[in-house]
C-alpha positions in Angstrom: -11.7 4.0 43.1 -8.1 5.7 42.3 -4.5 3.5 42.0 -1.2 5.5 43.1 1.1 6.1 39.9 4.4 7.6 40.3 3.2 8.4 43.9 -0.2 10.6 43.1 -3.4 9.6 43.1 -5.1 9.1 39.8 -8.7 8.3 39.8 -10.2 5.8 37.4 -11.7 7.9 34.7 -8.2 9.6 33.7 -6.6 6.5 33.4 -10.0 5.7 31.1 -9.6 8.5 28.9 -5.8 8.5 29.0 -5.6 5.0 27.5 -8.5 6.3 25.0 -6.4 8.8 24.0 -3.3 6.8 23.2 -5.6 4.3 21.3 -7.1 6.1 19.1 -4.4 8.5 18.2 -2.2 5.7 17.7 -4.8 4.5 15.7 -5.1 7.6 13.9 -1.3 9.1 13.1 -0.8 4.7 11.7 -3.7 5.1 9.2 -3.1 8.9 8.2 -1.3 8.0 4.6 1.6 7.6 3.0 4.1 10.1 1.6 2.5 13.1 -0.7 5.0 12.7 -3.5 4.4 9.4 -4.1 5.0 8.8 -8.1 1.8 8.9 -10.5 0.7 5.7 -11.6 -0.5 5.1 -15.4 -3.3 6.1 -17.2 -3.1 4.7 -20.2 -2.6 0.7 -20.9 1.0 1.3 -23.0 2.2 3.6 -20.1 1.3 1.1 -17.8 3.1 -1.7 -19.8 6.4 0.2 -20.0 6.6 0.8 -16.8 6.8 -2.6 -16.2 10.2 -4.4 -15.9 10.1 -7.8 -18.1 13.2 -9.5 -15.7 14.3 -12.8 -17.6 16.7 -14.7 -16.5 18.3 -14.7 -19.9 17.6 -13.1 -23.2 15.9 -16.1 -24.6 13.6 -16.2 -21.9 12.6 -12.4 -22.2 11.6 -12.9 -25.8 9.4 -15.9 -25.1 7.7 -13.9 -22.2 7.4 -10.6 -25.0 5.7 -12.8 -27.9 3.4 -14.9 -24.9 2.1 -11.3 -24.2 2.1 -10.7 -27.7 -0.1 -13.7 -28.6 -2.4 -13.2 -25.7 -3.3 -9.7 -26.7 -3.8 -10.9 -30.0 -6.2 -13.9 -28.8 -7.6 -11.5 -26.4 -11.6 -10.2 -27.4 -11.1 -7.3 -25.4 -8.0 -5.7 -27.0 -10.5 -3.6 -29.4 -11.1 -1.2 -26.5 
């Protein structure tokens, strides 16, 4: 069997592999990756921790979210790593 695009004949198995081909290299160039220069995350725990924004809504409230962090850390058994 064959359907009539754009006035040729196209038999069944082009149209097959035709819409194949847009599947599965749309599929493809989506899931490739991001961008190359992407910035390096942390490798150590402090690097990771300044790299962090603490964004308060006032001063007060970014010193009770420093000394929560400071008190869990404490409290924390795995902080002798």
């Amino acid at each position: 069997m064959s359907y009539v695009v754009f006035g040729r004949k196209v038999a069944n198995e082009y149209l097959a592999l035709g819409t194949f081909a847009t599947v599965f290299g749309g599929a493809f160039l989506a899931t490739r990756g991001g961008k190359k220069d992407a910035p390096a995350k942390p490798t150590t725990v402090q690097q990771a921790k300044e790299s962090v924004p603490i964004n308060g809504t006032s001063d007060e409230e970014e010193k009770f979210i420093l000394q929560f962090i400071k008190e869990a850390e404490a409290s924390s058994p795995s902080s002798s790593h």
